[in-house]
Every structure is written in structure tokens, then in C-alpha cells.
MDAnalysis code that builds the backbone (N, CA, C; Angstrom):
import MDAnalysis as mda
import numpy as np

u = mda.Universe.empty(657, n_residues=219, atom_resindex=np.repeat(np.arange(219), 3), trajectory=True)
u.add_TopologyAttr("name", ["N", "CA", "C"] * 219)
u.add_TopologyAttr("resid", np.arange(1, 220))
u.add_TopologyAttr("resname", ["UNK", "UNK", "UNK", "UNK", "UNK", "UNK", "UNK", "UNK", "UNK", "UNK", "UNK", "UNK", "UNK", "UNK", "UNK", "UNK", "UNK", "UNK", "UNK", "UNK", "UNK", "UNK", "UNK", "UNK", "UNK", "UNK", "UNK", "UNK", "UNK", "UNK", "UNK", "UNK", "UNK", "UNK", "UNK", "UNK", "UNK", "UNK", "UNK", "UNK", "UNK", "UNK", "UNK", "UNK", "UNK", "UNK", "UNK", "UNK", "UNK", "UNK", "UNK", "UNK", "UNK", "UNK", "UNK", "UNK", "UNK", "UNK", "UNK", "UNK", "UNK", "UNK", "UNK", "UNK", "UNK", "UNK", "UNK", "UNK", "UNK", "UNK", "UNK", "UNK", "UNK", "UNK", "UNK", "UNK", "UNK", "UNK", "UNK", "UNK", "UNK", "UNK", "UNK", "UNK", "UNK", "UNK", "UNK", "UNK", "UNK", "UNK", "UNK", "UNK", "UNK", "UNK", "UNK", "UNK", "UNK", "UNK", "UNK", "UNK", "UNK", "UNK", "UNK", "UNK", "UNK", "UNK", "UNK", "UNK", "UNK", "UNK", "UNK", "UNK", "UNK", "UNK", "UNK", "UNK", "UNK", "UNK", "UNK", "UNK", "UNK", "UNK", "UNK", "UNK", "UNK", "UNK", "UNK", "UNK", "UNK", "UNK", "UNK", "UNK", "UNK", "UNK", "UNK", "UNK", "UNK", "UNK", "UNK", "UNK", "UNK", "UNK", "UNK", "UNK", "UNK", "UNK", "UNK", "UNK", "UNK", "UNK", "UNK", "UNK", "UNK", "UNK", "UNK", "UNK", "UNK", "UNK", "UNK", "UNK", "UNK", "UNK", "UNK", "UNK", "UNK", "UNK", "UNK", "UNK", "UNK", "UNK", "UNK", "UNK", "UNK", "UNK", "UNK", "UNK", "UNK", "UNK", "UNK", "UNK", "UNK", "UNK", "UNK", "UNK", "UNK", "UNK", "UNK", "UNK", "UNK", "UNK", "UNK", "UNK", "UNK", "UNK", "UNK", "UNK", "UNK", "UNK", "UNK", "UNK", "UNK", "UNK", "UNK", "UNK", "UNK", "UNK", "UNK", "UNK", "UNK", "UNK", "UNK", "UNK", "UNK", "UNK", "UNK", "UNK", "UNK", "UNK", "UNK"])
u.atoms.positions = np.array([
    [1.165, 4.180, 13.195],
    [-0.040, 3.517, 12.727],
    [-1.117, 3.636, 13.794],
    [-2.270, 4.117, 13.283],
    [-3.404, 4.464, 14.314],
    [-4.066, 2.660, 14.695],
    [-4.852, 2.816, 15.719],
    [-5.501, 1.652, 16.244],
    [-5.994, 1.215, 14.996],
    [-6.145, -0.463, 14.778],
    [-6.606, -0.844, 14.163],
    [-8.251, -0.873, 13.934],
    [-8.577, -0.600, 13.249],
    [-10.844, -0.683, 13.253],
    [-11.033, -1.409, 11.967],
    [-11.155, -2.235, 12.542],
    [-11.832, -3.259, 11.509],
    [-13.231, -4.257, 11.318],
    [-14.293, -3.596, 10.707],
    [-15.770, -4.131, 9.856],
    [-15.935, -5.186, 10.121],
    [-16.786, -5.927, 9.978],
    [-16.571, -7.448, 9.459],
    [-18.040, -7.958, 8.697],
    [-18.437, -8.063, 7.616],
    [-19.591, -8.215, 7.094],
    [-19.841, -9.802, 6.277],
    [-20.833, -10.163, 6.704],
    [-21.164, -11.968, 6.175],
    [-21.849, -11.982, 5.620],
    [-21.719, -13.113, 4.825],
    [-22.993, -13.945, 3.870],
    [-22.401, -15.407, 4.169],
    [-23.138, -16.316, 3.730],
    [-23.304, -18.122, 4.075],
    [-21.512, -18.086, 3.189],
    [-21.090, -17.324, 2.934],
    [-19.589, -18.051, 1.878],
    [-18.885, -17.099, 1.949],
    [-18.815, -16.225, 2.713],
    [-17.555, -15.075, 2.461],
    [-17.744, -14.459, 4.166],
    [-16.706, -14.313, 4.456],
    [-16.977, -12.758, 5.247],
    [-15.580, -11.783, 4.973],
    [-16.323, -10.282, 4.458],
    [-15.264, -9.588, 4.216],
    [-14.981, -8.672, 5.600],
    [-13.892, -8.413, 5.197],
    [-13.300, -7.368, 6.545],
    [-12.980, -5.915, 5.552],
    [-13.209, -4.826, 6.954],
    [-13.094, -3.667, 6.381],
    [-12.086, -2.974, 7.470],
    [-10.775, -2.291, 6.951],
    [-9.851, -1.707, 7.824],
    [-10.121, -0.175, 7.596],
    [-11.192, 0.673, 8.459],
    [-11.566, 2.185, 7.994],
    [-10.110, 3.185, 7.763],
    [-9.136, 2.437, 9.052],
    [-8.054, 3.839, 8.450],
    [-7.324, 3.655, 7.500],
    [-7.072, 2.393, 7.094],
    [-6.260, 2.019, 5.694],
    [-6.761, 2.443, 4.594],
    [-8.387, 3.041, 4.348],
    [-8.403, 3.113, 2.840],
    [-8.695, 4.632, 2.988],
    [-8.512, 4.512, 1.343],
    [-7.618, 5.665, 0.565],
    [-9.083, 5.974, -0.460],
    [-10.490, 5.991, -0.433],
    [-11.412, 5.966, -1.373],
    [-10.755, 5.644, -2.594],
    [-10.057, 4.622, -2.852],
    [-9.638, 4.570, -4.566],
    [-10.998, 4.043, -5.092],
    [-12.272, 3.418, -4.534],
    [-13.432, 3.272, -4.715],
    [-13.313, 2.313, -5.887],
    [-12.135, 1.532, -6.212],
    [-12.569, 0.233, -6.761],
    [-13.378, -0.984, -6.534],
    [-13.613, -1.483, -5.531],
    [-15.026, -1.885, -5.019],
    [-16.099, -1.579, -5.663],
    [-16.211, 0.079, -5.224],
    [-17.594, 0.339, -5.966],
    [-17.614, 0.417, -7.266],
    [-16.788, 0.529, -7.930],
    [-17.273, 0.536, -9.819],
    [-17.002, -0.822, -9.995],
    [-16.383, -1.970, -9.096],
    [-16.333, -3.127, -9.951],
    [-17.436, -3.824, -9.481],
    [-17.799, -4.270, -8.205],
    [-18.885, -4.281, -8.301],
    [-20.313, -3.524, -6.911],
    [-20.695, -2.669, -7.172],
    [-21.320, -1.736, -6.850],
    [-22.750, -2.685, -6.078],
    [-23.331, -3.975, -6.815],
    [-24.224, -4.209, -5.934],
    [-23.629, -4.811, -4.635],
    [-22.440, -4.868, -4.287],
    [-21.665, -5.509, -3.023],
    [-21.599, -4.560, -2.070],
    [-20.620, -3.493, -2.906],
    [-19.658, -2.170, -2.321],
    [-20.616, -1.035, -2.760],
    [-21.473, -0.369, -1.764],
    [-22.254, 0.641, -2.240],
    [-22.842, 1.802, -1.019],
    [-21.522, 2.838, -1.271],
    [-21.314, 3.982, -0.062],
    [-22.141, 4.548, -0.387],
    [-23.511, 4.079, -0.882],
    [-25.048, 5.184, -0.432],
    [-25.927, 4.306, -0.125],
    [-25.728, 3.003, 0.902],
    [-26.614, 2.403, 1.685],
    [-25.876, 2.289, 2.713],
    [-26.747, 1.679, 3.327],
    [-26.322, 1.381, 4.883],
    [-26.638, -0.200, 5.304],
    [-25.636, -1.787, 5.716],
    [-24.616, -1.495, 5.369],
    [-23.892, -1.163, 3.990],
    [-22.652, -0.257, 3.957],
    [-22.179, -0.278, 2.819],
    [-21.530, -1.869, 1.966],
    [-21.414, -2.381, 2.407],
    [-20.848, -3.656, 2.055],
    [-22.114, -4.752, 2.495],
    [-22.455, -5.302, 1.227],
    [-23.497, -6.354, 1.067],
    [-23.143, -7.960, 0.014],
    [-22.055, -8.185, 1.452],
    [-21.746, -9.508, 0.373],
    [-23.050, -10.963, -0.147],
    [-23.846, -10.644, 0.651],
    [-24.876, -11.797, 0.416],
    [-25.620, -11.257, -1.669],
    [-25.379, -10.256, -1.804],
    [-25.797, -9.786, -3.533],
    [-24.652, -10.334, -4.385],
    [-23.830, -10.780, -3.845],
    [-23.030, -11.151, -5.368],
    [-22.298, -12.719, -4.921],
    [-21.851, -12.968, -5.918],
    [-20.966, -14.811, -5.309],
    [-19.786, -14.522, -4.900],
    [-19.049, -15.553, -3.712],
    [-17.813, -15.132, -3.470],
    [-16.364, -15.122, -4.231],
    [-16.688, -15.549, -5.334],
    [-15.600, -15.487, -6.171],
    [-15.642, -14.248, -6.713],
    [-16.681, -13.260, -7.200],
    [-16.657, -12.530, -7.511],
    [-16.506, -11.187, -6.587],
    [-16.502, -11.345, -5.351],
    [-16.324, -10.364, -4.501],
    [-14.867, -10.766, -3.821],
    [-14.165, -11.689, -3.796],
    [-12.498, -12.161, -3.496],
    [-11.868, -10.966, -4.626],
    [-12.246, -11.548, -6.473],
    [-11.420, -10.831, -7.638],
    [-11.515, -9.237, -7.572],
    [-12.989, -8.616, -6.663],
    [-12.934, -7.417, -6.247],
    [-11.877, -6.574, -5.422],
    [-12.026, -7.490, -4.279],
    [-11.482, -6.979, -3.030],
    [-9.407, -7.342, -3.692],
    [-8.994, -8.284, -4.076],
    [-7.873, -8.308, -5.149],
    [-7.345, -7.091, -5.517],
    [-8.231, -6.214, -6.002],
    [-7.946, -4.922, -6.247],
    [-7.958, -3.427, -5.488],
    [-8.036, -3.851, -4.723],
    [-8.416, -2.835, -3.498],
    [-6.920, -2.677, -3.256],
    [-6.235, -1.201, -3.700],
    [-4.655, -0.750, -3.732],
    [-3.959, -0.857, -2.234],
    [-5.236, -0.085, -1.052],
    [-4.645, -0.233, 0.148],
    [-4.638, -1.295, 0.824],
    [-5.225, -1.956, 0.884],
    [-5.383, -3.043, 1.645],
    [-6.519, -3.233, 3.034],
    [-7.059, -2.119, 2.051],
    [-8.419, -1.474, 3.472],
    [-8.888, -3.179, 3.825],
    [-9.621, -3.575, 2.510],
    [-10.766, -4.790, 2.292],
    [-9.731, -6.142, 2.547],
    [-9.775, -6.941, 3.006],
    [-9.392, -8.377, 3.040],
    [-10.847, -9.455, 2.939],
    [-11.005, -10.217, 2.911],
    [-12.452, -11.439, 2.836],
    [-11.332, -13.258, 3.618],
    [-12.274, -13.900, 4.312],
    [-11.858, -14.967, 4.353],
    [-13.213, -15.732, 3.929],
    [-12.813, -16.597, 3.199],
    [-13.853, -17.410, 2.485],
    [-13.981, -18.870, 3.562],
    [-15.764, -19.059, 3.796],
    [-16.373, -19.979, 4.541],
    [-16.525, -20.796, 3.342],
    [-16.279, -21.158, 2.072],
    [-16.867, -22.024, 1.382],
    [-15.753, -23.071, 0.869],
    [-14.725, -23.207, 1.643],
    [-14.026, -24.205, 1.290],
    [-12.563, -23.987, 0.475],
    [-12.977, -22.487, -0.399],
    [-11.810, -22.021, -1.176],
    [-10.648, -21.640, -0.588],
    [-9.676, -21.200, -0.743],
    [-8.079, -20.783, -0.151],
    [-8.758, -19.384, -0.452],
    [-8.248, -18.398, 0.918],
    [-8.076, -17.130, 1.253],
    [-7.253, -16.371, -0.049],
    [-7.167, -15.400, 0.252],
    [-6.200, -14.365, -1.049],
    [-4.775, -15.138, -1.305],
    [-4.644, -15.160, -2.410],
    [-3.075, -16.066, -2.967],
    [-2.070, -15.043, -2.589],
    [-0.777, -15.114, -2.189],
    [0.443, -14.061, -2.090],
    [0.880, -13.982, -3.729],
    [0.802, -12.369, -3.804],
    [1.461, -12.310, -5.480],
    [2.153, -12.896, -5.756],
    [2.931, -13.132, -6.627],
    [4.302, -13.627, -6.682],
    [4.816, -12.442, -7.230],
    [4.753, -11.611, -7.615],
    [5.771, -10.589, -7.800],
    [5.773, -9.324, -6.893],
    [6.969, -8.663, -6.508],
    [6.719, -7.747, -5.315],
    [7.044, -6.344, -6.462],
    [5.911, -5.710, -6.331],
    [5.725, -4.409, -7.058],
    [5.412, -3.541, -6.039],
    [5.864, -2.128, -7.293],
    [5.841, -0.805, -6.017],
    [4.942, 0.016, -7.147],
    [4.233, 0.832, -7.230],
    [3.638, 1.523, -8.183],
    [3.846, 3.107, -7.736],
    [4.308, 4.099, -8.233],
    [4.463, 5.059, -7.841],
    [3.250, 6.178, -8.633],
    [2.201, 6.375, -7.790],
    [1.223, 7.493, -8.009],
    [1.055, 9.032, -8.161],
    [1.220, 10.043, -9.199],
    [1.811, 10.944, -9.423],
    [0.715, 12.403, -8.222],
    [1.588, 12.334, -7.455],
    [1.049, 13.822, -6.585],
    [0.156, 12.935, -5.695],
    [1.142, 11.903, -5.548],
    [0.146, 10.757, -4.660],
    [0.685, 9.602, -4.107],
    [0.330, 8.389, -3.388],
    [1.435, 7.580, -2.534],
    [2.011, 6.569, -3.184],
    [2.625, 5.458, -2.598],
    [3.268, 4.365, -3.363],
    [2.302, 3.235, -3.386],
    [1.591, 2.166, -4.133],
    [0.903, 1.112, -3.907],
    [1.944, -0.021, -3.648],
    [2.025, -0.647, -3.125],
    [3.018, -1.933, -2.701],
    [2.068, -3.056, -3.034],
    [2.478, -3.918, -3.733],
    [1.915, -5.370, -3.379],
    [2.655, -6.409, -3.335],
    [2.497, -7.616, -2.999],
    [3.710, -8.918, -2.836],
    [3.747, -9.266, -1.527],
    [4.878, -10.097, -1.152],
    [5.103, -10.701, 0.166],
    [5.358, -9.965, 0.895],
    [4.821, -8.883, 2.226],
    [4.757, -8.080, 2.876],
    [4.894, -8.319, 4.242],
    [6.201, -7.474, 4.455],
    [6.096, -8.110, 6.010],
    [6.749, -6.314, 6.756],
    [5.922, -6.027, 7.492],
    [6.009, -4.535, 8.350],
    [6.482, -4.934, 9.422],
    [7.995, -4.703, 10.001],
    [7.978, -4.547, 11.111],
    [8.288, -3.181, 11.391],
    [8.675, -3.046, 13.292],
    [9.194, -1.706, 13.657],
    [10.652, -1.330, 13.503],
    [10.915, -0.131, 13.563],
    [12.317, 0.108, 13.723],
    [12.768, -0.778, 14.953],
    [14.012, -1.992, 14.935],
    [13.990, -2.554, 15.947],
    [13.897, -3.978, 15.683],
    [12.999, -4.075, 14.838],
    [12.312, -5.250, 14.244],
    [11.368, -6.525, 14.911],
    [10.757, -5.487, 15.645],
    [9.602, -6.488, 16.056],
    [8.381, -6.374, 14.926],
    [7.687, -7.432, 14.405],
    [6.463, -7.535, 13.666],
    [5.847, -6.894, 14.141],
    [5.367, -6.279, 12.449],
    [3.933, -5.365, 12.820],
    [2.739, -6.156, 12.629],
    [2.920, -6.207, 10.580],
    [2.116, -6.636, 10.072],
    [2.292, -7.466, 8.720],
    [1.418, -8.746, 8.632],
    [1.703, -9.740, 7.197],
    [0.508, -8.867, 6.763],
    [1.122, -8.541, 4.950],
    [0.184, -8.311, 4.208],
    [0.731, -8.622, 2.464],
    [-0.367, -7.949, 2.094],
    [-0.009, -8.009, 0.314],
    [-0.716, -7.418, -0.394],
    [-0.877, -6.095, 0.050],
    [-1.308, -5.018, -0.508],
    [-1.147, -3.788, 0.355],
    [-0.860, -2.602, -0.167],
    [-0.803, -1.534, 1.041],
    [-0.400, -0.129, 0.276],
    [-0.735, 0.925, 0.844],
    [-0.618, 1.817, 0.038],
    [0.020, 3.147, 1.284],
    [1.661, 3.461, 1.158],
    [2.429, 4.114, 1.988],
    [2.540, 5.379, 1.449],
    [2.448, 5.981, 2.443],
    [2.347, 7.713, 2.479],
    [4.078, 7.782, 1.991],
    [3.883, 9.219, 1.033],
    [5.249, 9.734, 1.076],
    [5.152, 11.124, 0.827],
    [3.924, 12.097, 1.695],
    [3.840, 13.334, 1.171],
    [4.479, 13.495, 2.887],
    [4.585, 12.873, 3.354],
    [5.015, 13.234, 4.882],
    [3.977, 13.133, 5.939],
    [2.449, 13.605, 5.619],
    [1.508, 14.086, 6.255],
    [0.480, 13.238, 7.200],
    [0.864, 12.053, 6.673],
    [-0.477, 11.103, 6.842],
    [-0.641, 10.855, 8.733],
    [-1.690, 10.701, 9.364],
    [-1.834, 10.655, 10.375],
    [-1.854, 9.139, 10.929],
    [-1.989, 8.038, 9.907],
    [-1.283, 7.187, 9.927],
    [-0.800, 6.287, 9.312],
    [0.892, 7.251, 9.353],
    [2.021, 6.338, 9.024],
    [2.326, 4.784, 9.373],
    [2.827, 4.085, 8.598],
    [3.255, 4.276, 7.253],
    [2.240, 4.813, 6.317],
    [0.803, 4.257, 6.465],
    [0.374, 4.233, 5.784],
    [-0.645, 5.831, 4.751],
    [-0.856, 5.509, 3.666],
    [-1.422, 7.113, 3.158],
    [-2.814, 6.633, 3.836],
    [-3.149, 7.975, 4.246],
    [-4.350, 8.318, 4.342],
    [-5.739, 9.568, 3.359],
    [-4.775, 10.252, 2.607],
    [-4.590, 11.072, 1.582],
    [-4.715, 12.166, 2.317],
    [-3.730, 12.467, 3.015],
    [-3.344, 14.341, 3.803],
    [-2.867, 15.037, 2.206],
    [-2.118, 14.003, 1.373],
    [-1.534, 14.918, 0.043],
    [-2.572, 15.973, -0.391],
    [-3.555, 15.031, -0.489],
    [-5.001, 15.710, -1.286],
    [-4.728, 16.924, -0.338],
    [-4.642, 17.200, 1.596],
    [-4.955, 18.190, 1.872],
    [-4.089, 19.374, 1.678],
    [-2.684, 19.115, 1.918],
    [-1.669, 19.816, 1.828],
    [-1.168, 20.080, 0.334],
    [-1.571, 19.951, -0.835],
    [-0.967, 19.782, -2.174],
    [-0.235, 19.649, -2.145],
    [0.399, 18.208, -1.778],
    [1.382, 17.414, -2.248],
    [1.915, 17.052, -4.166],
    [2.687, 17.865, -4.551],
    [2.966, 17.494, -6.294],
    [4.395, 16.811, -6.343],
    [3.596, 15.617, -6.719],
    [5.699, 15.094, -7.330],
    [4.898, 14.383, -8.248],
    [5.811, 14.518, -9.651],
    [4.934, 13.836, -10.694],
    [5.055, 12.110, -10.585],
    [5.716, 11.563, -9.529],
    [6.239, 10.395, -9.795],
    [7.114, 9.285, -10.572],
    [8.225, 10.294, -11.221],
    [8.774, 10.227, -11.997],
    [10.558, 9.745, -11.399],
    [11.143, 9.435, -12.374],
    [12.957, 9.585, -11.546],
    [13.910, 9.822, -12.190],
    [15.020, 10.585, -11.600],
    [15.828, 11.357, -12.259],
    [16.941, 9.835, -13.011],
    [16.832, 9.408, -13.820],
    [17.847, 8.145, -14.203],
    [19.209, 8.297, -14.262],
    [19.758, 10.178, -14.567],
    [21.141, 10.574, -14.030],
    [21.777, 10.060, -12.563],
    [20.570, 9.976, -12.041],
    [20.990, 9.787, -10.304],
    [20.824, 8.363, -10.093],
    [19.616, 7.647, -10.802],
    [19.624, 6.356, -9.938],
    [19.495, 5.410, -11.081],
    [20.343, 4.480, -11.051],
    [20.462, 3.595, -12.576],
    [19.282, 2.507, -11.951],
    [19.071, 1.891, -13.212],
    [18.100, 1.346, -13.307],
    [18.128, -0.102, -12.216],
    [19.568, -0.442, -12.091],
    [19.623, -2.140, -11.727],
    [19.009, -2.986, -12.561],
    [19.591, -4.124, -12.281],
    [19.709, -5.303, -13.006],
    [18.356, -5.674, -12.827],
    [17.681, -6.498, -13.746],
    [16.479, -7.473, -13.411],
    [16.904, -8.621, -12.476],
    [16.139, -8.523, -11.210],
    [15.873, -9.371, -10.380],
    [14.979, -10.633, -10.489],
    [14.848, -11.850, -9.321],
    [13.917, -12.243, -9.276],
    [13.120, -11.413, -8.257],
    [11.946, -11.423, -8.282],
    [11.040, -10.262, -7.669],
    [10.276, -10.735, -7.044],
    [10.356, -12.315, -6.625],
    [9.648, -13.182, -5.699],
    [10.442, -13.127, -4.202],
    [9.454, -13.686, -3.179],
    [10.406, -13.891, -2.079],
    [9.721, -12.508, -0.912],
    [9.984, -12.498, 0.305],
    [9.168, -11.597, 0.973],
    [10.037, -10.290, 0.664],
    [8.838, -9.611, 1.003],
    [9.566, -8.222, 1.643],
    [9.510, -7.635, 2.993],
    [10.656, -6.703, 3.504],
    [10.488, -6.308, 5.244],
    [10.482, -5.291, 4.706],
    [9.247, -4.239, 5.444],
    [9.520, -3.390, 5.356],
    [9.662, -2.005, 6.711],
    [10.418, -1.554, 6.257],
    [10.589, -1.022, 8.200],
    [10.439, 0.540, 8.212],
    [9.646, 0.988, 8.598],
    [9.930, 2.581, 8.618],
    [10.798, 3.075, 9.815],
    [11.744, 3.595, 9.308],
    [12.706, 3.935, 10.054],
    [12.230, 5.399, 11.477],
    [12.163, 5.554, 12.434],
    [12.270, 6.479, 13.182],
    [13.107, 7.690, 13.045],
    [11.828, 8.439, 12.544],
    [11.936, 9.616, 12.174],
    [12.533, 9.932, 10.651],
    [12.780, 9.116, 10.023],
    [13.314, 8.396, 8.569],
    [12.139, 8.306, 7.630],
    [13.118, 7.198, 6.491],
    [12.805, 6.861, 5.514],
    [12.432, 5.603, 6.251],
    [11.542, 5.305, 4.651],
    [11.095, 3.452, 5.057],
    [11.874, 2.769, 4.178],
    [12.917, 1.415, 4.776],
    [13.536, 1.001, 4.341],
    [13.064, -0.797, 3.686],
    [12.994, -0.727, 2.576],
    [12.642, -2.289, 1.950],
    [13.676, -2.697, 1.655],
    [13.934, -4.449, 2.258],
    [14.765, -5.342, 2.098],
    [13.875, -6.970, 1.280],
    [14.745, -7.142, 0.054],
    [14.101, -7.708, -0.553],
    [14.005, -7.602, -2.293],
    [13.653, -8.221, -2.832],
    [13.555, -8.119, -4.537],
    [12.027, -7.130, -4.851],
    [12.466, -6.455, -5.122],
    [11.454, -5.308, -5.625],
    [11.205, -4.683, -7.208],
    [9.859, -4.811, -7.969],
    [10.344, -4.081, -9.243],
    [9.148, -2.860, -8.957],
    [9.969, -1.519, -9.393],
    [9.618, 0.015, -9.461],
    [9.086, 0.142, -10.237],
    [7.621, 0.680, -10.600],
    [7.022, 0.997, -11.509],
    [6.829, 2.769, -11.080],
    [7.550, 3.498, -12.508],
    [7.449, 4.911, -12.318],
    [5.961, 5.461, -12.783],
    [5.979, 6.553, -12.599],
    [4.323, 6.815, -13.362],
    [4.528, 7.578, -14.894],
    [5.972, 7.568, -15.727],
    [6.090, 7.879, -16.747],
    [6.488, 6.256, -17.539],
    [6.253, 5.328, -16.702],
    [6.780, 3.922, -17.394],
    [8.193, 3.359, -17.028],
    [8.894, 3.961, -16.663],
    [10.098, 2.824, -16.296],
    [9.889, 2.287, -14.920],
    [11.020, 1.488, -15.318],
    [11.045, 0.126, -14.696],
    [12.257, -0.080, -13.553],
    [12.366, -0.018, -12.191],
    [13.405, -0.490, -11.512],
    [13.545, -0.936, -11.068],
    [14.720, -2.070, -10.541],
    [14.582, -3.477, -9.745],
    [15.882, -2.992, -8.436],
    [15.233, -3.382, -7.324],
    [16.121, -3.075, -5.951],
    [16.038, -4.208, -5.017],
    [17.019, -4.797, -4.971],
    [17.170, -5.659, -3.396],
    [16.740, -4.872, -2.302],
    [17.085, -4.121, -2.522],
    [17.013, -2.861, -1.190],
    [16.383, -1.751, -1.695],
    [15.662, -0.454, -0.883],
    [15.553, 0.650, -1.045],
    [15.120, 1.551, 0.041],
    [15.442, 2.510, -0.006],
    [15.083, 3.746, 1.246],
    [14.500, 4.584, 0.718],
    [13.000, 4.887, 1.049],
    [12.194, 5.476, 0.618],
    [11.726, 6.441, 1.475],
    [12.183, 7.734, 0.646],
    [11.301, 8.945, 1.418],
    [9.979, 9.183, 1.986],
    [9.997, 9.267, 3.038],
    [8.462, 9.346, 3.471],
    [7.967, 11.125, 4.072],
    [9.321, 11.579, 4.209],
    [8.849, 12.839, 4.366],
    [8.234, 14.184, 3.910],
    [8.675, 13.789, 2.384],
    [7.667, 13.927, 1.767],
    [8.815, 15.311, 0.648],
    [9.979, 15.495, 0.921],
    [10.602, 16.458, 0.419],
    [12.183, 16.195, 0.039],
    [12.632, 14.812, -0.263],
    [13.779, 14.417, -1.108],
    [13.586, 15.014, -2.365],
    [14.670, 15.579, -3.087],
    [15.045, 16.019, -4.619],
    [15.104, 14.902, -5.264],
    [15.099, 13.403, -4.659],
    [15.369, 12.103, -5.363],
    [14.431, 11.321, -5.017],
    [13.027, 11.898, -5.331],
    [12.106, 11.177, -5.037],
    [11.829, 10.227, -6.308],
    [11.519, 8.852, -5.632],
    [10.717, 8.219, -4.660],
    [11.968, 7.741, -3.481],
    [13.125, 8.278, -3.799],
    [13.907, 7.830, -2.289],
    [14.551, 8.467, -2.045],
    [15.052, 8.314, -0.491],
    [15.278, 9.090, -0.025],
    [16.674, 10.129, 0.215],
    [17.213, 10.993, 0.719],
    [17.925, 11.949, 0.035],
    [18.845, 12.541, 1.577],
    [18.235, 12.283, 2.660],
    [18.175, 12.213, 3.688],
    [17.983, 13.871, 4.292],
    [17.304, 14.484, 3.564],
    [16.375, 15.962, 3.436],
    [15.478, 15.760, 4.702],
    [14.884, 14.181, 5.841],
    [14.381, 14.606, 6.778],
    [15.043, 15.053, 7.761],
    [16.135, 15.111, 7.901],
    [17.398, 14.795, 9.440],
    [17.176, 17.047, 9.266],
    [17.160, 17.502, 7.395],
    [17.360, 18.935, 7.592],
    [16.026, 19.638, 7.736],
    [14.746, 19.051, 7.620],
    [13.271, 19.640, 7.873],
    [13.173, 19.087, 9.515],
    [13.721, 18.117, 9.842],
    [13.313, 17.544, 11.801],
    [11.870, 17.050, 11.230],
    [12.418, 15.980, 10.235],
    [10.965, 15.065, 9.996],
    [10.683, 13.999, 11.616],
    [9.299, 13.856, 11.781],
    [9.165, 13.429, 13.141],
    [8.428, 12.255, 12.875],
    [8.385, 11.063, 13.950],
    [7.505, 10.317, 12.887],
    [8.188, 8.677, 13.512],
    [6.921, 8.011, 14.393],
    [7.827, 6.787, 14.485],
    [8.086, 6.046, 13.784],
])
């Protein structure tokens, strides 16, 4: 994970934060609401144009977790989901949201979050997180899963944190109630999972242990 750089932009009831290497242009901001979030002024982020409720339900949607806001007006900060979802993006990374907890291989804390969007084309410059190297390298996996290989599991409860640890030189390993959303529609629930990050398992979205035979590198 590269140094952290993080924005910080005010109005009398909000101040949002901006994390530059975490986002991924999914540019939801700007189509939801554009007089706030608007990458053809300078600053790009103008929370004093809109109310802070309406720029919190924005930033809500922001897949990586670039944008966070802490609200000066009395309201409670971002709620923790209650459900821990994985969204799998076709020729593209995983969105995570829910009770988020990053540590290192080792397990010292990284980072609390509840939103985040993890590289699995291998490439990203900083891991965990995508940065979209896929876009550079044409990364294609349709995001799909072979159900011969990996049964579905039982429905969980899907509350409760998650750790998630990227393993050295590995997969990233989640401990915790998780539900899988494929990008053809199914559905999978894991206490656990080891997820390829190198970007070249036959059993993608996990892992196959195909980095130990490429000398995937990678703290």
C-alpha cells in the first residue's frame, strides 16, 4: 500500500476527505451529484453547493473507498453496513463492503474501513488495493465461477467484521461471514476465503495457489 494522500475539503456541515491512490475513477460522485464532485473545476470537490445529507448518500457509493466525509452538523459519520459483500467486476477488481478490518501478514492493523475495492489482476502498484493497472495490462476474467469446483455454501449470517490479510507474496485471505456476488448472478456465502490476487488462478475469484508457480511478489 502506497503512502497515504489524503484531500480534505469544507463547508459549515461536512468536511469530505479525498484518498488520491484509492480511487478507481468509477466517477460516481460525479453523475450523482456533479454540482459537489466536478473534475473540470478546480477545487474538484465543492461541498459548500449541495446539503450534507446529500453529499454523505453520495460519497455511500463511492466503490473504493477513495471519498470518506465526517459531518460537523451533529449527524453520526457513515453507518457500518450490516452485510459484508464482495462484488466481483468482470475484467476488473473485487468491491468489498461491510465491517472491514486490513491487517498485515503477521497481523498487525492496517486499516478500519467499509468500502474498498482490491486488485486481483496482480498489477496494481498499490496493493491490496486496485488502482486499475487491469485497464493497462488487459486483464479478462469474466467474473464468473466454475460451481463444479466450488459449491455454493450454506447461507450465513453475513454480519460481524471482516479481517482481511493479504498474505506475502499470496493470496488475500478473508476471515469472517461473507456473501459473493458473481457478475453472472450467483450467490456465495464463506466464513473464510483465499483470494487470488495474482491475477492468474484457473479458480478465479480464488485462489489456486498458481502464485508460488509465476514467483508472484508482493507484500
Amino acid at each position: 500500500m502506497t503512502t497515504r494522500i489524503i484531500r480534505r475539503y469544507e463547508s459549515d456541515s461536512i468536511e469530505v476527505q479525498y484518498e488520491i491512490p484509492r480511487c478507481i475513477h468509477a466517477a460516481e460522485c460525479v453523475r450523482r451529484l456533479n454540482e459537489v464532485f466536478d473534475n473540470t473545476k478546480r477545487p474538484w470537490i465543492q461541498p459548500q453547493n449541495a446539503s450534507a445529507d446529500a453529499i454523505a448518500q453520495t460519497i455511500h457509493e463511492c466503490p473504493s473507498g477513495a471519498l470518506h466525509y465526517t459531518r460537523k452538523d451533529g449527524v453520526p459519520d457513515e453507518p457500518t453496513p450490516e452485510t459484508n459483500t464482495l462484488h466481483i467486476v468482470p475484467n476488473g477488481e473485487h468491491h468489498l463492503r461491510g465491517n472491514l478490518e486490513f491487517v498485515k501478514d503477521g497481523g498487525e492493523p492496517l486499516l478500519r474501513e467499509t468500502r474498498a475495492a482490491l486488485c486481483r489482476c496482480g498489477a496494481s502498484k498499490n496493493k491490496p488495493f486496485c488502482d486499475n493497472s487491469h485497464e493497462d495490462i488487459g486483464f479478462t476474467d469474466p467474473g464468473t465461477v466454475d460451481l463444479t469446483q466450488e459449491a455454493h455454501g450454506d447461507a450465513l449470517e453475513t454480519t460481524g467484521r471482516l479481517t482481511i490479510t493479504p498474505q506475502t507474496n499470496g493470496p488475500v485471505q478473508i476471515v469472517g461471514n461473507l456473501e459473493i456476488h458473481t457478475a453472472d448472478g450467483q450467490t456465495l456465502y464463506r466464513s473464510e476465503a483465499w483470494l487470488c490476487r495474482c491475477g492468474h488462478s484457473s479458480n478465479k475469484p480464488f485462489c489456486d495457489s498458481t502464485h508460488e508457480k509465476i514467483g508472484f511478489v508482493a507484500e
